[in-house]
C-alpha positions as a printed NumPy array, in Angstrom:
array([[112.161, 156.553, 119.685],
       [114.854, 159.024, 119.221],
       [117.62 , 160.394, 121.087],
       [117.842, 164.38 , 121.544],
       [121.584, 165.818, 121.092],
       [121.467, 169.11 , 121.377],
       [123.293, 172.622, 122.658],
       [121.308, 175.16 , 124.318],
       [121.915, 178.705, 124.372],
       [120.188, 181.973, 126.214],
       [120.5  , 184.762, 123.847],
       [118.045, 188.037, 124.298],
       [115.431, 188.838, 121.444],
       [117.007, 191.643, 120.501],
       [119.57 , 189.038, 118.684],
       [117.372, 187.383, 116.835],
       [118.125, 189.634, 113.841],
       [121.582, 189.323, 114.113],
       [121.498, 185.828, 114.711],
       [119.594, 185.389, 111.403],
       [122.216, 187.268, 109.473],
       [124.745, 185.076, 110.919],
       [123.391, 181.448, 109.71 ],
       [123.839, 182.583, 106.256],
       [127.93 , 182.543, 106.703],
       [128.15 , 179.427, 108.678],
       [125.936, 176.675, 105.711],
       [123.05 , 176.029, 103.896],
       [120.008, 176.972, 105.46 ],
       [117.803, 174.631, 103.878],
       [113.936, 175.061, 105.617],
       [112.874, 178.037, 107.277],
       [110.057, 177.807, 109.413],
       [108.075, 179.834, 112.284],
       [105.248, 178.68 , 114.656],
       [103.042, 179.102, 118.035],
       [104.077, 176.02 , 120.378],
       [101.752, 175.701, 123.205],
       [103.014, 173.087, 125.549],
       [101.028, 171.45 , 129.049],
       [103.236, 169.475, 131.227],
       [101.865, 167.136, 133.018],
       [102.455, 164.725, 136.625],
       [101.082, 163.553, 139.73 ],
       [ 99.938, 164.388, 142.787],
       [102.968, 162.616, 144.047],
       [105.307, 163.82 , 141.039],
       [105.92 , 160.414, 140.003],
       [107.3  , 161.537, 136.892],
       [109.718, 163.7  , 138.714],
       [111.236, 161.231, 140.627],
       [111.735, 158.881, 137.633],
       [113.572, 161.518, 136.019],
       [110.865, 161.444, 133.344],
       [109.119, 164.436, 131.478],
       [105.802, 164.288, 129.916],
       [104.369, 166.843, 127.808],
       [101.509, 167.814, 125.551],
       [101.921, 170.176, 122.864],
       [ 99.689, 172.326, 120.402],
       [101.257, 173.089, 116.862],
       [ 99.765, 173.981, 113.953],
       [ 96.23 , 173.042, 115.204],
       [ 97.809, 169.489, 115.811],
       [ 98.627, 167.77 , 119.268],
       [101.672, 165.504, 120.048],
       [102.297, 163.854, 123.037],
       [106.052, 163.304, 123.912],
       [108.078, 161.753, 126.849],
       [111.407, 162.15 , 127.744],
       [113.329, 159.61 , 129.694],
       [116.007, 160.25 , 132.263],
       [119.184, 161.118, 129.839],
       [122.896, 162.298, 130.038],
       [124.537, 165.673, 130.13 ],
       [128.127, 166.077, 129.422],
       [128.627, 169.671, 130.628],
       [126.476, 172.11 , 128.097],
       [125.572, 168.831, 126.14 ],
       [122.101, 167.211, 126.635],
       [121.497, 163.676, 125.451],
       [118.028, 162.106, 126.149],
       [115.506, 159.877, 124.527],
       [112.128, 160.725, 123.546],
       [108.947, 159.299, 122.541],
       [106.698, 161.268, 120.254],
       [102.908, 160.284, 119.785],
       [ 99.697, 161.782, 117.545],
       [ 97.059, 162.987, 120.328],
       [ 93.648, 163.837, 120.275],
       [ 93.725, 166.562, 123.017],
       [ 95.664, 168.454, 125.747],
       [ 95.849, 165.629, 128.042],
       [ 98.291, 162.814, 127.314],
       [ 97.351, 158.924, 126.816],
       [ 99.514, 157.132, 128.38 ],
       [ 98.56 , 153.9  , 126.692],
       [ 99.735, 155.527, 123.43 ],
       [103.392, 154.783, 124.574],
       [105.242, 151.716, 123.985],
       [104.883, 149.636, 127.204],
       [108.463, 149.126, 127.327],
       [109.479, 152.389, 128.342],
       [107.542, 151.99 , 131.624],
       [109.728, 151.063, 135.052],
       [109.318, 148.005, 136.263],
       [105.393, 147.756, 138.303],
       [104.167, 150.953, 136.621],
       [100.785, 150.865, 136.588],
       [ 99.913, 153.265, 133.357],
       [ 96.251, 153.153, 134.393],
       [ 96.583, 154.741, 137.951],
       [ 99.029, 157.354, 136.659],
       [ 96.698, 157.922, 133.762],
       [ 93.794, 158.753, 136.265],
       [ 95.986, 160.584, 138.542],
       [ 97.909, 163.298, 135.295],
       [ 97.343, 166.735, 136.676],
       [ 98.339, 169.937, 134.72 ],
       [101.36 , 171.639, 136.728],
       [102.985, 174.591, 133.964],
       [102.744, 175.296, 130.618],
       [105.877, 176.687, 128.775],
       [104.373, 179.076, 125.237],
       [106.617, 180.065, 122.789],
       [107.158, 181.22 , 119.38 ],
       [109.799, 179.056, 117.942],
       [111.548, 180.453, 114.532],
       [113.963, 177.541, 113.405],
       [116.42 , 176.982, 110.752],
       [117.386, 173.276, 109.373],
       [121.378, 174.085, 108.666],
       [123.135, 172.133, 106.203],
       [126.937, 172.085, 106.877],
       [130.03 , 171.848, 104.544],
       [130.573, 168.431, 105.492],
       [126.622, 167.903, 105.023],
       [125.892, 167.628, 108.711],
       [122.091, 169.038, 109.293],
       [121.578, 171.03 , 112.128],
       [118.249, 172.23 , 113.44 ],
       [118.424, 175.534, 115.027],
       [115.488, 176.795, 117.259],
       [115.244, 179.957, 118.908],
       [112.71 , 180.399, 121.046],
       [110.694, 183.452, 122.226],
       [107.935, 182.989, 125.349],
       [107.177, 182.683, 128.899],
       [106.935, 179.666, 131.614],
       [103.836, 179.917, 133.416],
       [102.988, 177.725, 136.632],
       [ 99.771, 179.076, 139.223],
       [ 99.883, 182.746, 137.99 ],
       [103.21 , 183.195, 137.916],
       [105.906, 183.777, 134.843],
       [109.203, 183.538, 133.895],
       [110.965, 184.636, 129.83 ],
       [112.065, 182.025, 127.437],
       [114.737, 183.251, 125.435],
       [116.875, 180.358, 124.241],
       [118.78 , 178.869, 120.882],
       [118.673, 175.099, 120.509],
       [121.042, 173.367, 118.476],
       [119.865, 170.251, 117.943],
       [122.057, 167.246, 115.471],
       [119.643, 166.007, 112.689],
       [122.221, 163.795, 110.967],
       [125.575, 163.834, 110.452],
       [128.788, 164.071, 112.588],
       [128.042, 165.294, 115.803],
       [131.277, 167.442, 116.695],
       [129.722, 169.861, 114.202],
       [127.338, 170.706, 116.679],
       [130.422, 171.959, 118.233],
       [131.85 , 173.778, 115.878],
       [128.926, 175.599, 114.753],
       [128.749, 176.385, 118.47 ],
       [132.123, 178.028, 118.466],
       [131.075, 179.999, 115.254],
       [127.619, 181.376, 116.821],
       [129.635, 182.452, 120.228],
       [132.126, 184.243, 118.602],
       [129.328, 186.416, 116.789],
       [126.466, 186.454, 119.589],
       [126.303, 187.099, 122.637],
       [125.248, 183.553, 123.912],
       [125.294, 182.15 , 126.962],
       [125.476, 178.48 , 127.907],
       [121.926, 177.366, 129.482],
       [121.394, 174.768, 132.031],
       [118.328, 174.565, 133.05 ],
       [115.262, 172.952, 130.835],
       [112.033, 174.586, 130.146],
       [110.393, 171.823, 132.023],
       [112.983, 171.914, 135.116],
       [112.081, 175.933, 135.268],
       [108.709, 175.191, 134.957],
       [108.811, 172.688, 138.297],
       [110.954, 175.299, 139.949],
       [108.096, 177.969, 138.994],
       [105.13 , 175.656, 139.851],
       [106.688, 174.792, 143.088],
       [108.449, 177.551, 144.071],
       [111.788, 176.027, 144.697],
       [115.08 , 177.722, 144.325],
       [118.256, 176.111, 143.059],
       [120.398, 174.847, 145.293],
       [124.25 , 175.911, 145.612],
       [126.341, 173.112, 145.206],
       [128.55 , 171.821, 148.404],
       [130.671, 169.706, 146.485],
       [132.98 , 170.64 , 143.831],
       [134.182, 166.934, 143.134],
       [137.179, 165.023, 142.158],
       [136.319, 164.697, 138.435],
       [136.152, 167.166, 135.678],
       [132.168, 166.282, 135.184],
       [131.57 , 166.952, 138.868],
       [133.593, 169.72 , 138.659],
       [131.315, 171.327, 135.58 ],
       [128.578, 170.351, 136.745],
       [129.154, 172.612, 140.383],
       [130.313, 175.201, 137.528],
       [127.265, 175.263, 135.929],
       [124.608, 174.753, 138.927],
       [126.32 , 178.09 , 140.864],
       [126.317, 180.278, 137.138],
       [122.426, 179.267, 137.269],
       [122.221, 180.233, 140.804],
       [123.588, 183.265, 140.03 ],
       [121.842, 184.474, 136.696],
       [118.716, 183.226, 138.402],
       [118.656, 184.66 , 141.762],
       [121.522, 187.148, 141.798],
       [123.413, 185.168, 144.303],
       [126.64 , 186.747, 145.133],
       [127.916, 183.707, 146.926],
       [127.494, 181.718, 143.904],
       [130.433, 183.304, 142.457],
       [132.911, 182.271, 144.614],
       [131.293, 178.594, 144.163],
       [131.841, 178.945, 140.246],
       [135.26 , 180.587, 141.301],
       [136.239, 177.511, 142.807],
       [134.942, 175.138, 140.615],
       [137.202, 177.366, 137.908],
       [139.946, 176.72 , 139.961],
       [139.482, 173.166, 140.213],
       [138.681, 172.991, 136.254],
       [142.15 , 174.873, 135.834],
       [143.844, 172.239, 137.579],
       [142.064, 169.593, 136.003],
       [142.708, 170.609, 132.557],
       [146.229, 171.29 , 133.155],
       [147.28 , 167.995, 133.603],
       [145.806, 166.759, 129.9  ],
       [148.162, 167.368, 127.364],
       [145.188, 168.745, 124.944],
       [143.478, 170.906, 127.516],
       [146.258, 172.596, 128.531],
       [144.974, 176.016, 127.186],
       [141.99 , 175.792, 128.751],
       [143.376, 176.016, 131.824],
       [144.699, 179.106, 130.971],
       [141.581, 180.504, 130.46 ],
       [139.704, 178.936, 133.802],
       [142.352, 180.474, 136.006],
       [141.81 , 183.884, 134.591],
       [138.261, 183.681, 134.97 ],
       [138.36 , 181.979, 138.173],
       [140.65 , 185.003, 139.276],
       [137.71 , 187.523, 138.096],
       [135.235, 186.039, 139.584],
       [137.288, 185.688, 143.097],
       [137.001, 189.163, 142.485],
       [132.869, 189.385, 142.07 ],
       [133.147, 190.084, 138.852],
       [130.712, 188.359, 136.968],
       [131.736, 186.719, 133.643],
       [128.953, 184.735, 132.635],
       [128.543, 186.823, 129.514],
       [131.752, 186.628, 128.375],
       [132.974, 184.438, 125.033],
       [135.801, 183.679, 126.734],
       [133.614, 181.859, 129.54 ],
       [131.066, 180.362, 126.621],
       [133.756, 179.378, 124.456],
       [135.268, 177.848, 127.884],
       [132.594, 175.556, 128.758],
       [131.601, 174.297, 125.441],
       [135.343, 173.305, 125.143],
       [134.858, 171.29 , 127.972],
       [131.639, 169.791, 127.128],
       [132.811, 168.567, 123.904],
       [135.748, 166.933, 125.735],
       [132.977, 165.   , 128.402],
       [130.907, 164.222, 125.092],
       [134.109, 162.81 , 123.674],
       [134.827, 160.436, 126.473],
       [132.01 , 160.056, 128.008]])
């Protein structure tokens, strides 16, 4: 088992060489590597998986299949944290038996969901990556990743950078973070591959949020849920969601002593998007919200 920690980014391909002149100045790159990932993901009828807040994927690399779940994890703002199970298989379709049994809720019966695994999306990408050793020898794999979600004819881009903490001190995922924004264009993602590929296979829309919350998590999480709604769909009235969830950030932030600056910057944007004037693109607004998930990761 192993627990994922990792940043992700949306960055077009037309970065990609720019973003490979860039690792160069921020450590020592010390693998290179590029390869076709073909991934299946996989539930039930009844999307048992789904509801368990588990994911469960096959995937094709290098001529090689690997099996992997992911359990039901945390995410402090732009932060993802969630175990995984990786297993050799023989073929496209998972064995669930390969698993450790432990990982199973309580009652599971691995032999009826086993019988019962239907194919829902596949998410195919080429995937150029970068192991990154930092000054303070902190190794970093970076993954960008170039493809399409596809779910019952139907497709959607991938265009994403990964960050992902190897070993090492994990506020220099962070800081590398800072680095890459201030060079790229990037753009803090939210959704998974697998949650767009449910969306896509079921053809669901995201859901503004009606609650901006008391707490500074609530509050990025609303923050983040009305960006997506709004990079994904266009939805004007998502901006005056993430305009008020700004707000409420601003105020937030305000009253801690080390965050004081960062409520600065919310108000301003909140006050451009009251506006409808998007600012998703914007360092200021990356730069922003990875500030404030490395405060949640901090004291979470």
């Amino acid at each position: 088992m192993s627990t994922e920690l990792e940043l992700k980014f949306l960055l077009a391909p037309a970065y990609l060489p720019q973003l490979q002149a860039s690792l160069t100045q921020l450590g020592q790159i010390s693998h290179y590597e590029q390869a076709d990932l073909l991934n299946a993901y996989f539930d039930t009828s009844t999307n048992w998986f789904r509801q368990h807040d588990m994911g469960l994927r096959s995937r094709l690399k290098k001529g090689r299949y690997e099996q992997t779940i992911k359990l039901a994890g945390t995410q402090h703002g732009a932060m993802q944290m969630r175990p995984e199970y990786n297993e050799p298989c023989a073929s496209v379709i998972p064995q669930l038996v390969s698993f450790p049994s432990y990982i199973w809720p309580e009652n599971a019966d691995v032999g009826k969901l086993q019988a019962e695994l239907t194919e829902l999306f596949r998410t195919d990408f080429n995937r150029s990556s970068w192991q990154l050793r930092c000054a303070d020898g902190t190794e970093v794999d970076l993954a960008y990743d170039q493809g399409q979600v596809v779910a019952k004819g139907k497709t959607q881009p991938i265009a994403e950078l990964e960050l992902e903490l190897l070993t090492g001190d994990p506020q220099q995922l962070f800081v590398l973070a800072s680095q890459l924004i201030q060079l790229l264009p990037l753009q803090t993602g939210w959704l998974s591959k697998a949650a767009r590929g449910y969306q896509l296979a079921f053809d669901t829309r995201l859901k503004l949020p009606t609650d901006i919350g008391d707490s500074l998590l609530a509050q990025v999480k609303a923050l983040q849920q009305a960006e997506a709604c709004y990079l994904q769909q266009q939805d004007l009235l998502a901006l005056g969601i993430a305009a008020k969830a700004l707000s409420a950030i601003a105020s937030a932030t305000g009253k801690l002593g080390q965050l004081q600056q960062l409520s600065v910057t919310a108000s301003a944007l909140a006050q451009q998007l009251a506006a409808n004037q998007p600012v998703f693109a914007l360092q200021e607004y990356s730069l922003l919200l990875l500030s404030l998930s490395q405060y949640l990761y901090q004291h979470a």
